[in-house]
N, C-alpha and C positions, 0 to 999 in steps of 0.2 A: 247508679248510672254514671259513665265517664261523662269530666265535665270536658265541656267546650273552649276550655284555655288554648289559646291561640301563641305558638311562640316568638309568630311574628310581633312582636311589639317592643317598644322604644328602651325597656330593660333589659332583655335574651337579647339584644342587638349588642349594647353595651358592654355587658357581659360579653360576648364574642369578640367586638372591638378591644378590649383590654386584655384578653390571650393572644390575638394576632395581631390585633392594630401597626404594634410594632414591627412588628413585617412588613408590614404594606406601609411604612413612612420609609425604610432602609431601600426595599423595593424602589419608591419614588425616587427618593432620595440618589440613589445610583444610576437608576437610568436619567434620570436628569443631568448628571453631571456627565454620561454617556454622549445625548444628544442633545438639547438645547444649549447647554451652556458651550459645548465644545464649539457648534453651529458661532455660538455670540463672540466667543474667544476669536475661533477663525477669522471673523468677519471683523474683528475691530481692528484698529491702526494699523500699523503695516503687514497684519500678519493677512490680513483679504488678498494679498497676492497671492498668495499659497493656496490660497480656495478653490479647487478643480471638482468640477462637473463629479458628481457622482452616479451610480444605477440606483442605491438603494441605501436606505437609511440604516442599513448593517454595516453600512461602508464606516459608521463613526464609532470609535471604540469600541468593535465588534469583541474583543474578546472579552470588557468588562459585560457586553450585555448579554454576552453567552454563558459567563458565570451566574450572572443572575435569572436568564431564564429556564437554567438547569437546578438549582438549591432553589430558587425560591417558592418555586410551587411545591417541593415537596418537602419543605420545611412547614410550610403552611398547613399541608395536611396531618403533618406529623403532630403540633402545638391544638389543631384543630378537633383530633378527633382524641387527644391525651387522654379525656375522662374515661375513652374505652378501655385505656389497660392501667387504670389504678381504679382497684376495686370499692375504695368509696367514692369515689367519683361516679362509677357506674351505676354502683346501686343508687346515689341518690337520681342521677337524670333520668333512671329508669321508675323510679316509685313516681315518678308526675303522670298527673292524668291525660298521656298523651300517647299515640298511638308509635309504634318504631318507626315508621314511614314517613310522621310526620316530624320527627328529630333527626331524621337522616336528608329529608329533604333539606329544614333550616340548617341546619350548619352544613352543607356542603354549598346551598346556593348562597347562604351569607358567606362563604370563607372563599366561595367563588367571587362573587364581588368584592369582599377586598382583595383580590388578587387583583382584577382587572382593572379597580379603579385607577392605578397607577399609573396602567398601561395608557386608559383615554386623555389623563392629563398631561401626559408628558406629551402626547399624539396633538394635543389642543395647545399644549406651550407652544409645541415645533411648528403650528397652523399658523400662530398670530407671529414669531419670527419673522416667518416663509412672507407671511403677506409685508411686515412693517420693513425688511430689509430686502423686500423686492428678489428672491431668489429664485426665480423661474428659471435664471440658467445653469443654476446650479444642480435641483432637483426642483420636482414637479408634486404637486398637493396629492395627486393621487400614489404616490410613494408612500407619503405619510399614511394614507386610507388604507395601503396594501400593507407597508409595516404593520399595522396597529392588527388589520385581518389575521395577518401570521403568527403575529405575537401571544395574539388571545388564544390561536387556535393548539400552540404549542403546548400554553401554559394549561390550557383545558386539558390535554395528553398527559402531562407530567403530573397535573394536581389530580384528577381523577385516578391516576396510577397507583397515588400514595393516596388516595380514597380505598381504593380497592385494596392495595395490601392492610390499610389500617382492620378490615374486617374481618383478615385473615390471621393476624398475628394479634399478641395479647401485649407486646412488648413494644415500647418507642424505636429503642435501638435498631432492633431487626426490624420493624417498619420501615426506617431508612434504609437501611443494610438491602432487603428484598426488595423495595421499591426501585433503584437503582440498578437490581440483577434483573428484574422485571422486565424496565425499557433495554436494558442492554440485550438480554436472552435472545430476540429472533435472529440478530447478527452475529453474536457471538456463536450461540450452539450450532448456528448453522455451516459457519466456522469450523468449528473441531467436525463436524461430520463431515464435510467436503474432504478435511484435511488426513481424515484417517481412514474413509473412504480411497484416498487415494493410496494409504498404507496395503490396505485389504484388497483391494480390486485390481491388477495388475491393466497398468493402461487409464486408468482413468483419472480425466483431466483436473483435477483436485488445481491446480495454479490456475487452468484457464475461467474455472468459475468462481475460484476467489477475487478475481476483480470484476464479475459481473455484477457491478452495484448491491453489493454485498451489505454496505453503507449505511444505504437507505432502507434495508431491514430494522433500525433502529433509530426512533426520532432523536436522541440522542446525537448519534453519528450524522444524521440529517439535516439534523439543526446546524452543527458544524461544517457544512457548506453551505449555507446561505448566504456566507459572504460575498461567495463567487456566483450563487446562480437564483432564480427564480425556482418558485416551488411550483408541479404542475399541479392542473385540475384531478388529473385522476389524486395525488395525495392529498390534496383538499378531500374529496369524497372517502377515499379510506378509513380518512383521522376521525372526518365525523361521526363514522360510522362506529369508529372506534370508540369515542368519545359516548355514543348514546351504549352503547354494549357496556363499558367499564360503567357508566351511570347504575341500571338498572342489576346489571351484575353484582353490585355494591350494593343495592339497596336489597336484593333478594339475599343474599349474605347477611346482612345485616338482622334483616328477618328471624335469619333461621340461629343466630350465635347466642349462646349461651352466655349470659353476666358472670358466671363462673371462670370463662374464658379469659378475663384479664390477667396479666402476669404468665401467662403460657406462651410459649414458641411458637404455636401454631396453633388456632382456635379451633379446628375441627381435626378427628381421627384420622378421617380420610384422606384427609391432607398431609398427616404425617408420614403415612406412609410414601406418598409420593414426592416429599419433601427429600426423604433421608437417602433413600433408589436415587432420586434425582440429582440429589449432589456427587453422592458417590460414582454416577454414571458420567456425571460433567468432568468430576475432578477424574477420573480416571481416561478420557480422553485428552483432557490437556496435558495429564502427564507424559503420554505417548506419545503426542505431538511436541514436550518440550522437549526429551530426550532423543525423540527419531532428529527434532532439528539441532541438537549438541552433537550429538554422536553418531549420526546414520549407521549403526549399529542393531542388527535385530537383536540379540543380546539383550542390549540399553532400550528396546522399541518395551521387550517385556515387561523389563522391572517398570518402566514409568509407566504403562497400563496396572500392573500389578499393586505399585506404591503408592499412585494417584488415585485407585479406588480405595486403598484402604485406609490412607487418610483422610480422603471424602467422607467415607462410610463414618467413621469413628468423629470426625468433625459435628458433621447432621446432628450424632446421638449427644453429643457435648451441647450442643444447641437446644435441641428437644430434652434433655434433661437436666441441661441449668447443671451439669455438674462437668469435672473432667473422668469421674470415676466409673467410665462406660466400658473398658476393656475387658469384663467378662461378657458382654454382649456379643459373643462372636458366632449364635446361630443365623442370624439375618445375614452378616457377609457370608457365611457357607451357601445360602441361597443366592446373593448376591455371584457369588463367584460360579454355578454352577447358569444360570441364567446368563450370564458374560460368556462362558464357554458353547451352551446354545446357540447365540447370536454370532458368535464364529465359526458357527460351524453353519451357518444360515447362508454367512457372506460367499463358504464355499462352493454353495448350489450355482452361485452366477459365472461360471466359466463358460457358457455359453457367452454371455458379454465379455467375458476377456478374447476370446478368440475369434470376434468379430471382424469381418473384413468385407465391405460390402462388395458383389462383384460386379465386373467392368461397365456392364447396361445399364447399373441403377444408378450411378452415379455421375451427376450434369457438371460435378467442377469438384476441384480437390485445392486445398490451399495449406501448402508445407511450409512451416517457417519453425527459426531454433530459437526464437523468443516470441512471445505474448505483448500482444498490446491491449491498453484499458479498454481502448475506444474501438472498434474496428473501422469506422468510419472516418478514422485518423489519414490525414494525405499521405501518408508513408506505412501507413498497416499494406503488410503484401498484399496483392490480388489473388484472386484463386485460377488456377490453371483450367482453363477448359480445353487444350488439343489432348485428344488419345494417347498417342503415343507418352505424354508426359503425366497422365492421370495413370494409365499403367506403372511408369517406372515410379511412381510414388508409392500405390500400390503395392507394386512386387516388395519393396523396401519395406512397407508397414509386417507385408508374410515374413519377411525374414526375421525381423525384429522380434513377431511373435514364436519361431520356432526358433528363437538362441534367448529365451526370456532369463534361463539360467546363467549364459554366458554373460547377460546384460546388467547384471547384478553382482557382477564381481570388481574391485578395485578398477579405474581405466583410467587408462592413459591419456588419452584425448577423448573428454566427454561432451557430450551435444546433447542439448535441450531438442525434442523431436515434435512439435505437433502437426496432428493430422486433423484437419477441420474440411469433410465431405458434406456436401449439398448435394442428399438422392433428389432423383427423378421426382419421388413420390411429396417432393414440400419437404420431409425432414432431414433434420443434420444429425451426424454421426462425428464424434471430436472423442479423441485421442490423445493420449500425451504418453512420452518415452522419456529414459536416459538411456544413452548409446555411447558405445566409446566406437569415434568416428574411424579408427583402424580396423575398424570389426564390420564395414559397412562403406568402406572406399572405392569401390566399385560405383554401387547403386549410389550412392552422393556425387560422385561426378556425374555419372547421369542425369540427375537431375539439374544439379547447379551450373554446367554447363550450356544448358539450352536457354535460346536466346526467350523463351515464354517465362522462363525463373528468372534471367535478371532484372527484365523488364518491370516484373511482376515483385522485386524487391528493392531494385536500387534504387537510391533517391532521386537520381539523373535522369530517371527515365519518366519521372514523374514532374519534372519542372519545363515550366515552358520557357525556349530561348526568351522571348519576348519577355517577359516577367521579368527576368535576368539583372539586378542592377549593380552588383558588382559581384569580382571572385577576387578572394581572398586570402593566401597562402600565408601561412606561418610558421615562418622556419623554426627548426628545432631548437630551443633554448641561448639561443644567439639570437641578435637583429632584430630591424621593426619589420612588422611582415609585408608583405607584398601584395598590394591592391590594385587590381585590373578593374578600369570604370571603364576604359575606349570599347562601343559596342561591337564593332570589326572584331577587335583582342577578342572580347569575350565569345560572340560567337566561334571563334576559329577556336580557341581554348576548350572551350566544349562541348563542340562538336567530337574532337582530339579524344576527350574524357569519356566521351561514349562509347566511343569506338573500342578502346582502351579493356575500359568494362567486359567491353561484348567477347572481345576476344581472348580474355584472361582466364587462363586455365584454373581448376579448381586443386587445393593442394591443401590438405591434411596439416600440413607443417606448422605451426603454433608460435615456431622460434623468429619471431619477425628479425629481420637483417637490413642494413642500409636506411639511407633516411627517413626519417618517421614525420615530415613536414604534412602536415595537414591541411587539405583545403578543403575553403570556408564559404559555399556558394549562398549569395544575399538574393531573397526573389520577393516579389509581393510586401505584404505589410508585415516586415518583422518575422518571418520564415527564412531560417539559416538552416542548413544542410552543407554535413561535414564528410567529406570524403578521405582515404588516406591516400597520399601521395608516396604509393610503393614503385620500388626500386625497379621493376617491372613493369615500369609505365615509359618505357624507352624514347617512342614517339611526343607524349607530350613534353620527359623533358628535351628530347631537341626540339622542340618549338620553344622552349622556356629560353634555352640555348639561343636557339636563332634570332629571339626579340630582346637577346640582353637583360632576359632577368632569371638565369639559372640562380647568381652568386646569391639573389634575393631571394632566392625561393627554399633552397634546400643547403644542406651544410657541405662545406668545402675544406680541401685543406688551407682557405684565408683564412676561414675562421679557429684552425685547431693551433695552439703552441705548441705544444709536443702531445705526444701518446707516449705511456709505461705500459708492458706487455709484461706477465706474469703468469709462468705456467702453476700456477697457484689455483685453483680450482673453489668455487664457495657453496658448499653445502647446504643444503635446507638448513640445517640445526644453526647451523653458524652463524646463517642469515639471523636467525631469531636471536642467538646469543651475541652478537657484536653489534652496535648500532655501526651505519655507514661509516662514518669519520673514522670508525677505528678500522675497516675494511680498507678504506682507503688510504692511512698510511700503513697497513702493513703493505701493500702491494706497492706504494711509493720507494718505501725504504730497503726492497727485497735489493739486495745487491746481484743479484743473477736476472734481476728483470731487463727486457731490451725497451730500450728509449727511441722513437722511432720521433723524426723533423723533416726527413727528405719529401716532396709534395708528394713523387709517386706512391711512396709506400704509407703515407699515409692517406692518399685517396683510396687507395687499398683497403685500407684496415677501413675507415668510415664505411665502404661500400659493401663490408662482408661481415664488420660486427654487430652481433647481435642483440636485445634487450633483455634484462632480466637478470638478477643476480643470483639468483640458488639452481641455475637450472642443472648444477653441477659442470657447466662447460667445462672441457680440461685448459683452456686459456681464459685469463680475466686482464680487461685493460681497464686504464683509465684513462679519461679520455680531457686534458686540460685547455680547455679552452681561452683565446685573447680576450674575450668579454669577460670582465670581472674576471679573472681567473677561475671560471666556474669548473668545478671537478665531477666530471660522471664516470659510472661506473657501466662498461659494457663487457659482454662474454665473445669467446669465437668456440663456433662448436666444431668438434674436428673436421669435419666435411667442408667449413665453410672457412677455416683460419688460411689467411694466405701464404706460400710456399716459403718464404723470407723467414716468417714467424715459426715455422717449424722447425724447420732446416738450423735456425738460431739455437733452440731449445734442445736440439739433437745434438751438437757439438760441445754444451754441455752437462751431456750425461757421461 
């Protein structure tokens, strides 16, 4: 008859304490020095000046307590469940008269509680601080209550995680190793499929859903913004839930594992097989995702699909047989590879989603923009278009794109980020994503960004209210202190000026920006700056900058240039890489055929037509010497744009 030995008792506790105890004193030990004593430091002598209000008790050397609330639970579980993978250890806990269930139960909720205990003391140090130096206005006792909730709830995730791998694996090492790939997996893998989903699927939005809180797929990644945020309710019920699943999942495991199993890579059959596929299918995703992003090369897409399974594949077996001598194991990647081929030819059935275009009826709004924002509910994420006429020409744009998909795939010249994000009729969205070389699509892009529902619907001006307004800010280019308008007359006339400006500004392909590059800098609300460029093409506001006396402060003039050197010396990409500046800059110093320009007209000239960018191959390259600091820049003129002086010079000596 099995005896009724209870392992609760005062020596199996002990015992437990003296494998882990140590843990849980380092544990303490670090979050204390984390937050109470930080709390005590702050607050003594002079340094309580420096004490500001915090949200949350992550606020105090969050990233030592992030180190410890990621290694320590799953250190714990590793030390805790050791006797599972060394085989006299096993067999003896197993020859006592006690039931699996009841040895899985003690040592996980004993190895639980030294985990936690740390957590409440250090929760109960920070309590009697909070109360003896009076810190209500610093942070509030139920910060403490909500730290301590989160903490525990984390560490329950992470040490239950390295519960669950321990019952799976026969080895400490890979316990670690897999506990760690475990929490990461739902973000990660979810990762490589968005990401090569977007390789396979022509069109699909692969960037716009890697920042849809991708993050928080992994407590890991999740932990790692609690700095900045509150955790919600719904994640509170998740983890739980999560938390009773890995419990009872580990204990039915446990059940079912063989004492044989210690020292193994993987304690049950059937997991090896899903163990060794599964790498090899991960590693062979990332390879295609490392390559497609060194090289955008299909080529290069191949081999790192190709190389990343096969050394996934041959990895696993290194793993599962504890040896490296697994290279004549090559019938399972023959399976492997012909199953990957399957799956490619799977992704090929969905061309009916690639050539998706929802038509004109079912769709209540369309919102086109050539970058992605995290948030949509960001004050500067564009709006979506709702008049006709402009849901059309977006529309017609997405058909085009889709019948020149070949064209669209070839080297470009001027490339554009394309998203299409529709809200049908019917509640659902339909998102899209392109690269376009905008030459191939200048037509339908002035249509669009011409209309006054698209600037509206992007530019930052149109989104700020006068009122708000409390300074604008110009800074001139690489000269001078910039120019600050507080008078609210200036400012309203200013930008007003700036709207109009906007509105009426033709749409233009051209990449080669020319003339002053000053930028301004609109202050509105609490700490919201919006940066606009002050292009050359803004005629009217600068004669109003003109007419109030502050052109000279706003944009660059010939006061501010000492000379210009003009050099029909041309700088190449290559060149760009192989000569650092300094030495571009005295060759074109020292060219004895270069023209020296000082007169103000011709060098308002040259600022108002040269343009930025050194390899763009211009057939002219200046330099541009400035009375401040003798600062030395480097600009181009592109033939269309060099003025008549500067040619006409260059022609007389050929």
């Amino acid at each position: 008859m099995r005896s009724k030995t209870s392992l609760f008792n005062k020596e199996m506790v002990l015992q437990v304490g003296r494998n882990v105890g140590w843990i849980s004193a380092i544990y303490f030990l670090a979050l204390f020095f984390a937050i109470p004593l930080q709390i005590m430091m702050i607050n003594s002598g002079e340094n309580y000046r420096s004490f500001m209000p915090v949200q949350r008790l992550f606020d105090f050397q969050f990233p030592i307590q992030f180190i410890m609330f990621i290694t320590v639970p799953v250190v714990m579980a590793i030390f805790l469940y050791r006797f599972l993978h060394v085989k006299q250890a096993a067999d003896l806990i197993h020859s006592l008269p006690l039931k699996r269930q009841q040895i899985f139960h003690f040592y996980t909720l004993t190895g639980f509680a030294f985990l936690i205990v740390p957590v409440i003391l250090v929760a109960l140090i920070t309590a009697v601080i909070h109360g003896v130096y009076d810190l209500n206005l610093y942070f509030q006792l139920e910060d403490i209550f909500r730290w301590t909730g989160i903490v525990i709830l984390f560490n329950s995730v992470f040490f239950l995680s390295g519960v669950f791998i321990a019952m799976v694996t026969g080895i400490s090492v890979v316990q670690g190793v897999l506990t760690y790939i475990m929490l990461l997996f739902p973000a990660g893998f979810t990762l490589l499929i968005i990401y090569n989903l977007g390789l396979m699927l022509y069109g699909f939005p692969s960037d716009y859903y890697q920042v849809r809180n991708i993050e928080y797929l992994s407590p890991i990644s999740h932990l790692g913004f609690l700095e900045g945020q509150m955790i919600t309710a719904k994640s509170y019920f998740i983890y739980s839930a999560l938390i009773l699943v890995l419990y009872f999942l580990s204990l039915s495991l446990y059940k079912k594992r063989k004492i044989e199993a210690a020292s193994e890579a993987i304690a049950f059959n059937g997991l090896r097989i899903v163990f060794k596929y599964g790498v090899a299918f991960c590693m062979m995703l990332l390879g295609g995702m490392y390559f497609d992003a060194m090289q955008n090369e299909f080529g290069w897409l191949i081999f790192g699909y190709g190389a990343g399974g096969i050394i996934g594949y041959f990895a696993a077996e290194m793993v599962l047989q504890k040896t490296w001598r697994v290279f004549g194991r090559v019938k399972g990647l023959g399976y492997f590879a012909v199953g990957m081929v399957v799956l490619i030819l799977i992704t090929q059935a969905f061309a009916p989603y690639e050539k998706k275009v929802p038509e004109l009826d079912d769709i209540k709004s369309v919102t086109y923009a050539n970058h992605i924002y995290i948030h949509q509910d960001n004050r500067l994420a564009p709006k979506p278009l709702l008049k006709k006429e402009n849901i059309e020409a977006v529309r017609m744009l997405h058909e085009s794109i889709l019948k020149n998909e070949r064209l669209n795939e070839r080297r470009m010249e001027s490339q554009e980020f394309a998203l299409f994000i529709y809200e049908l009729s019917n509640g659902k969205k339909l998102v899209r994503q392109y690269t376009i070389d905008r030459f191939d699509y200048e037509k339908q892009l002035k249509e669009i960004y011409e209309s006054l529902e698209y600037k509206r619907a992007h530019e930052p001006v149109f989104k700020i209210s006068t009122e708000d307004i409390t300074s604008i800010r110009i800074n001139k280019h690489f000269t001078g202190s910039p120019l600050i308008i507080t008078d609210k007359n200036k400012i309203n006339e200013a930008f007003e000026i700036l709207k109009k400006e906007i509105e009426q500004e033709p749409f233009t392909i051209d990449s080669y920006p020319i003339g002053n590059q000053s930028t301004i800098e609109i202050m509105s609300g609490i700490n919201n700056y919006d940066h606009i460029e002050l292009k050359q093409s803004y005629k009217s506001f600068i004669a109003w900058l003109e007419k109030n006396d502050m052109l000279e402060e706003a944009i660059v003039t010939p006061e501010d240039i000492d000379y210009i050197v003009v050099s029909n010396d041309s700088i190449e990409e290559e060149q760009f890489k192989e000569y650092p500046e300094e030495e571009i800059t005295n060759r074109i110093m020292n060219d004895k055929n270069a023209l020296k320009l000082s007169e103000r007209d011709q060098v308002l000239s040259a600022i108002e037509s040269a343009g930025y960018g050194w390899f763009n191959e211009a057939p002219y390259t200046a330099i541009f010497v400035y009375k401040n600091g003798s600062y030395k820049e480097i600009r181009t003129f592109s033939d269309n744009k060099v003025p008549g002086f500067i040619r006409e010079h260059f022609k007389e000596d050929q």
